[in-house]
N, C-alpha and C positions, 0 to 999 in steps of 0.2 A: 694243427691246421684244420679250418673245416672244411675243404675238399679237396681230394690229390685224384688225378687218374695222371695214371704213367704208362707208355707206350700204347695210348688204346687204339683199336682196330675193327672197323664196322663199315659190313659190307651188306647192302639188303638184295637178295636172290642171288641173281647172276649177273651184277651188275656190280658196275665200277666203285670203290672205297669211297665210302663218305665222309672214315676217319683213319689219320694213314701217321700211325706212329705219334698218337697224339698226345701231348703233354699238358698239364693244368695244374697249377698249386693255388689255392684261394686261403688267405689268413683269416684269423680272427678278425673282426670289425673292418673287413676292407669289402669293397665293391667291386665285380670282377664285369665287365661288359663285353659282349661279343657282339661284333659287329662284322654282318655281309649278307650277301645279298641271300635270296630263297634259295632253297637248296642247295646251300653248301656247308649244314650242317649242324647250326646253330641247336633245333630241336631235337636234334638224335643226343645230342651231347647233352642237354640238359634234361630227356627222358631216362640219358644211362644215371644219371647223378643219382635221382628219387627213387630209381627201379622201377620204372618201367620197360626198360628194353635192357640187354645185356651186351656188354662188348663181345665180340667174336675172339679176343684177346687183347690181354692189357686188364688193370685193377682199379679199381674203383674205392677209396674209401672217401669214411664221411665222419667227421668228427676221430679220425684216426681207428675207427670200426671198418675193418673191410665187405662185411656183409650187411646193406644200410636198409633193409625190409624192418627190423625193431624200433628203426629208431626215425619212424614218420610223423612224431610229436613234436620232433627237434625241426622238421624246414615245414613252411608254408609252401603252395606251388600253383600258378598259374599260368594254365595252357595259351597256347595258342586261340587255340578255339575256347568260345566262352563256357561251354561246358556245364551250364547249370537248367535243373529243370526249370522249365516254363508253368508250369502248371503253380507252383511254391510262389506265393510273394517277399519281397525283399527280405522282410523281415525275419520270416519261416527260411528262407536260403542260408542266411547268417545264423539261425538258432540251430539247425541241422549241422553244420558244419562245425561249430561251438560244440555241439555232445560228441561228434566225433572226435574230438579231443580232447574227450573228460574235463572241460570246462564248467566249472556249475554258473547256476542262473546268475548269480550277481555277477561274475565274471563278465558273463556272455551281456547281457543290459549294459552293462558298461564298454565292452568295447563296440557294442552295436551303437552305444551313441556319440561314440567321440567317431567311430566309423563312419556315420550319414552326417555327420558336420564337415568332417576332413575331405572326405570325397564328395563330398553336393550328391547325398544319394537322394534319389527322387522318393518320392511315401513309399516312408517302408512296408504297407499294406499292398500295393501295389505287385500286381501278378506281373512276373518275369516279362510274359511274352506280349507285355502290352510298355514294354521300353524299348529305347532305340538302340543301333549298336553301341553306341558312347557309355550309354548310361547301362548296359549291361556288361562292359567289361569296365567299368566302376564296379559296380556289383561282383563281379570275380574275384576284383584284386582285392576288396574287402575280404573277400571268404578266404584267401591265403595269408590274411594279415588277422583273423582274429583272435587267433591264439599265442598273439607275439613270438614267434618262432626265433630259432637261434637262425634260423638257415632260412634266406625267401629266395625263393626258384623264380624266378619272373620268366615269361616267354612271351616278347615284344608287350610289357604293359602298356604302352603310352601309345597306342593306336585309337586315332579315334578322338583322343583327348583332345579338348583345346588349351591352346602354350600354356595358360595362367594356371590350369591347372595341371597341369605336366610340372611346370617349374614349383610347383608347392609339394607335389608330391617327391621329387627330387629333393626338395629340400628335408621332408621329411627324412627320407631314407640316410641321409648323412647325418643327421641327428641320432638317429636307434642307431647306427656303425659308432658315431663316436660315443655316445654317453651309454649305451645297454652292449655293445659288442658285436651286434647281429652282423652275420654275414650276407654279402646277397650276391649273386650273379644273377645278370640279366642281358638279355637279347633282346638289339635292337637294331632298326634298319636309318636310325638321324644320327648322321654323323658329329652334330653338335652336341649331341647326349654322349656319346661315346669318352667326349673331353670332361666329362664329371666323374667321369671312373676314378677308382684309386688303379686299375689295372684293368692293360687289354692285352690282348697275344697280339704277336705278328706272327707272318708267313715267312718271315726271312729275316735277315738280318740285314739287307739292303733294304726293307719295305719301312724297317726300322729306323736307320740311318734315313731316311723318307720325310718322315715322320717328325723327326727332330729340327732337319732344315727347315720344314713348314708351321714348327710351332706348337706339334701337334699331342708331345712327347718331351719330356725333360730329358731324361735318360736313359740307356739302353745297355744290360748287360748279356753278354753273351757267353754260356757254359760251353767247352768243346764237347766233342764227341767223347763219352765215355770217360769225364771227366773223375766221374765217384771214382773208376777203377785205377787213372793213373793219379790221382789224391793219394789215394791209401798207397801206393805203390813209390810214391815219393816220399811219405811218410816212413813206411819202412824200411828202404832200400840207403834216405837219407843223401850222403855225399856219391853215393855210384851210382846214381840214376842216369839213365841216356837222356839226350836232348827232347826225343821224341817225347818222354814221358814228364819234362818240364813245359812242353807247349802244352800237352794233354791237359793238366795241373793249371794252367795260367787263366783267367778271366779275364774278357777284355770289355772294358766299361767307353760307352763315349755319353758327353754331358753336354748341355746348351748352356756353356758359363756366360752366355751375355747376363744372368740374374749372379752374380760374385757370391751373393751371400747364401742364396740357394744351393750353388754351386759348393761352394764349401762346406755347409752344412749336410747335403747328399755324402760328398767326400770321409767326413767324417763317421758318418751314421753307417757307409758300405763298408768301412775299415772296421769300427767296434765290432759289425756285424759278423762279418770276416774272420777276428779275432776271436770273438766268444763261439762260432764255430768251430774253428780250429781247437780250440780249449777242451769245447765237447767233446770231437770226436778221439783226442789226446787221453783227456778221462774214460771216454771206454774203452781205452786199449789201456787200459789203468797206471798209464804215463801222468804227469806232473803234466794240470793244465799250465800253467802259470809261465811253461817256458816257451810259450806263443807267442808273451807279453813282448814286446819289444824291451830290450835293458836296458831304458832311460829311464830316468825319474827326474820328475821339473822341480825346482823349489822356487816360487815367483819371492822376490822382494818389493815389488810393488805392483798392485792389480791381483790378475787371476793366472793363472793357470791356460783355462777354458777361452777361447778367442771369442766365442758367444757374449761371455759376460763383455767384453769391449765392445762391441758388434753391437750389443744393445742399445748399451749406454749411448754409442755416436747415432745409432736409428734413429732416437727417440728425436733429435736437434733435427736431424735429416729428413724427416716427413712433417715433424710442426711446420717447418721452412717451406713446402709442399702446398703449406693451403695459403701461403701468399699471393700466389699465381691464378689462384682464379678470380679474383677482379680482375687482373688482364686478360683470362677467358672470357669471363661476361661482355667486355669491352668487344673483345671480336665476336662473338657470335651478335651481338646486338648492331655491331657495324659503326662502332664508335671509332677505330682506329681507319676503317679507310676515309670516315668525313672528316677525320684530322689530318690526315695525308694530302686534301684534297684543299685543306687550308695552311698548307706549307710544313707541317708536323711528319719531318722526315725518323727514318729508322735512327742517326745518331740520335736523335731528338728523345728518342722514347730509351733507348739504350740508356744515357744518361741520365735520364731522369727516373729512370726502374733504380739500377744499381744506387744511387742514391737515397731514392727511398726504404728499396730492399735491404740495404747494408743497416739503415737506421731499426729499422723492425726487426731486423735479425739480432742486434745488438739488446733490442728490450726482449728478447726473447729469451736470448739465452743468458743475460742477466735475471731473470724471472726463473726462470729454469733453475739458475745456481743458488738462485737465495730460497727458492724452495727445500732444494735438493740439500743445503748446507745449514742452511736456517731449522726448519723443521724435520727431516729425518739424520740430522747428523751426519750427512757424510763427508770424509775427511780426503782431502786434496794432499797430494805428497809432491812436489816440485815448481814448478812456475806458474803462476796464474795466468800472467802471458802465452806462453805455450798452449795450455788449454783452453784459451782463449780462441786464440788464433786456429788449434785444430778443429773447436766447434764451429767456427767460423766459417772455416772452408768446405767441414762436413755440413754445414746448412745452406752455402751456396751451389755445391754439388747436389742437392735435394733441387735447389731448384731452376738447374741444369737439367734433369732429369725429367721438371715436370713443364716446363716450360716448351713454348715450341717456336721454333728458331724461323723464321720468316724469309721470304725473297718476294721484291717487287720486279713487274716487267713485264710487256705486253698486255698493257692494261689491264692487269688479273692481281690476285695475289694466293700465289701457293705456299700451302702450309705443310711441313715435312715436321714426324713425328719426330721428338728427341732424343730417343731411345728408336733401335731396328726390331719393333714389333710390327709395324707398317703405317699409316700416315693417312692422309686425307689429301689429294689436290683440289684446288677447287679454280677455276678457268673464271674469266671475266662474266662469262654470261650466267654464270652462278651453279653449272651443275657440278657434282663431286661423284668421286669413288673410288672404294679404297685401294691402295697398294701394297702391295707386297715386296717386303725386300726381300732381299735373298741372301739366307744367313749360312751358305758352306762355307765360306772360311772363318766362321768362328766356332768348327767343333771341332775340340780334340782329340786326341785317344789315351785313354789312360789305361794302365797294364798293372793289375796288383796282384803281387807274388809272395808269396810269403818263402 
């Protein structure tokens, strides 16, 4: 992991907890965001990380190092406050910063200038205190990013910024997590940045279930209280364990399966996870991991195994089928379908004449598809042509069920309701819109995995 604090607790004077039994795990290459409002914590939490301030209790490591003063080479870090001398120009801020990380010259030249490209620094001769705030806390996050850190500490970077460059810089940072590994946590106060995280805390586990209704949140797992200790306790105790210490033991997961294949994919990946857990902690009590496995073994006769590999394969028919629908987008936004309406071009009319067109296209599609797939990389068909005909078929009409949007005329308007329950657009006769929100609680479930 590269950050864990476990029960921390931080109180400044005599004044009320800032941090009250706080927990945080941050992976390899994932992005962790904290988001709320001033004072309630955001900075205290991200000063204990780097060592600037210390918990009152509770442990802090970093990089699996419980005491992280040696190891200030590994995270970049950007205050709150812009924090750099005025006096120094750009350029001398970022070469300062550069030897403080035993960076030699070519290093530092080279990230000084991919640095004033990426972030629009202003001349880099240019004295600090003759930039505005925007362009000096550019100038910050440059000095936390010049030494490609494993670890970047951010503390609200994107204040100040305008969108285009906030969303480039965003983009960046998901680039270094997936292809270099870097970890980052970051504080911020836009709730729309928050949804680019790979992870955020909640307060609760209702704030969670919240969260998920609104869209905000795929999944939500929740440890009980003192789970490590009735784990190991059901472990060893085995078939006499009490009730109590199988709830203690149990995990309770809830997921927004309106996305199936997301849905089942998370499914999958929380079980292996689950499972190679169990194996671990099986091997260090120098037990046989292997008997965590479940005692099945598959042997397919035809296809895979793996449901992915099927899942693919039908994707691939199911989104090509996707970009047939937007000539009937263009059409509506251009407002070609209501001066057809207006010339007697009623909904059967257009119904009938989609599905006919679309059955045609769909057909050269996926004959196109097969004589590719058959023709040039050999792959070999084992049952009915018919059959897989017919399933691509309907897996390329369900694509564009999906992407299409289902219509109602009436009171001289015509509103548009989204295909899918992500929410919609109406739009009234006189032409204004705005969006909707549906309301997704009955479609979350609860799932309960026990080993």
């Amino acid at each position: 992991m590269a950050v864990t604090i476990r029960n921390g607790f931080k109180r400044y004077g005599n004044g009320g907890l800032v941090l009250k039994d706080f927990d945080m795990t941050v992976g390899i290459g994932e992005i962790y965001g904290l988001l709320g409002s001033s004072g309630c914590g955001k900075t205290t939490v991200l000063s204990c990380i780097v060592g600037l301030r210390q918990l009152d209790s509770g442990s802090v490591a970093v990089f699996n190092q419980p005491c992280p003063n040696n190891q200030v080479r590994l995270w970049g870090y950007m205050p709150q406050e812009v924090a750099l001398l005025d006096s120094l120009s750009v350029e001398e801020t970022l070469k300062y910063f550069g030897m403080l990380y035993a960076m030699d010259k070519i290093q530092i030249n080279e990230r000084i200038n991919f640095l004033t490209t990426f972030l629009e620094l202003p001349i880099i001769n240019q004295p600090i205190n003759e930039l505005s705030g925007g362009q000096k806390r550019r100038v910050s996050l440059a000095a936390a990013m010049i030494h490609n850190p494993k670890l970047l500490v951010l503390d609200e970077p994107s204040v100040g910024l305008d969108p285009l460059l906030r969303q480039s810089i965003w983009k960046y940072l998901h680039v270094i997590c997936s292809k270099f590994g870097t970890s980052i946590i970051i504080s911020t106060h836009y709730a729309e940045e928050i949804r680019l995280c790979h992870k955020v805390p909640v307060n609760s586990y209702e704030e969670g279930q919240i969260q998920i209704q609104q869209g905000e949140t795929t999944g939500l797992i929740e440890f009980p209280e003192n789970y490590v200790t009735h784990f190991k306790n059901r472990m060893a105790f085995g078939n006499f364990v009490d009730n109590g210490t199988i709830l203690g033991s149990t995990i309770s997961i809830r997921l927004d399966e309106a996305n199936l294949v997301l849905a089942i994919w998370l499914k999958k990946t929380i079980m292996d996870k689950y499972l190679a857990y169990v194996g671990n902690a099986l091997a260090a009590c120098s037990l046989n991991s292997h008997i965590s496995q479940p005692p099945l073994l598959f042997h397919p006769v035809y296809g895979s195994t793996d449901v992915f590999d099927y899942i693919t394969f039908m994707q691939i028919i199911f989104f090509i089928s996707m970009g047939i629908t937007h000539i009937r987008v263009e059409d509506q936004v251009a407002g070609l379908e209501d001066r057809d309406y207006i010339c007697g071009v009623y909904l059967w009319h257009q119904l009938i004449a989609a599905f006919a067109t679309q059955s045609l296209m769909t057909l050269i599609q996926i004959g196109s598809f097969l004589g590719i797939m058959c023709g040039l990389y050999g792959m070999v068909m084992n049952g009915s042509w018919l059959t897989l005909v017919g399933l691509m078929f309907m897996s390329s009409f369900a694509g564009l069920s999906v992407a299409a949007r289902r219509f109602t005329r009436g009171g001289g308007g015509v509103s548009f309701l989204g295909g899918v329950g992500g929410g919609g657009a109406t739009i009234s006769a006189a032409g204004s819109s705005k969006l909707k929100e549906v309301d997704r609680l009955e479609r979350i479930p609860t799932v309960s995995v026990k080993f």
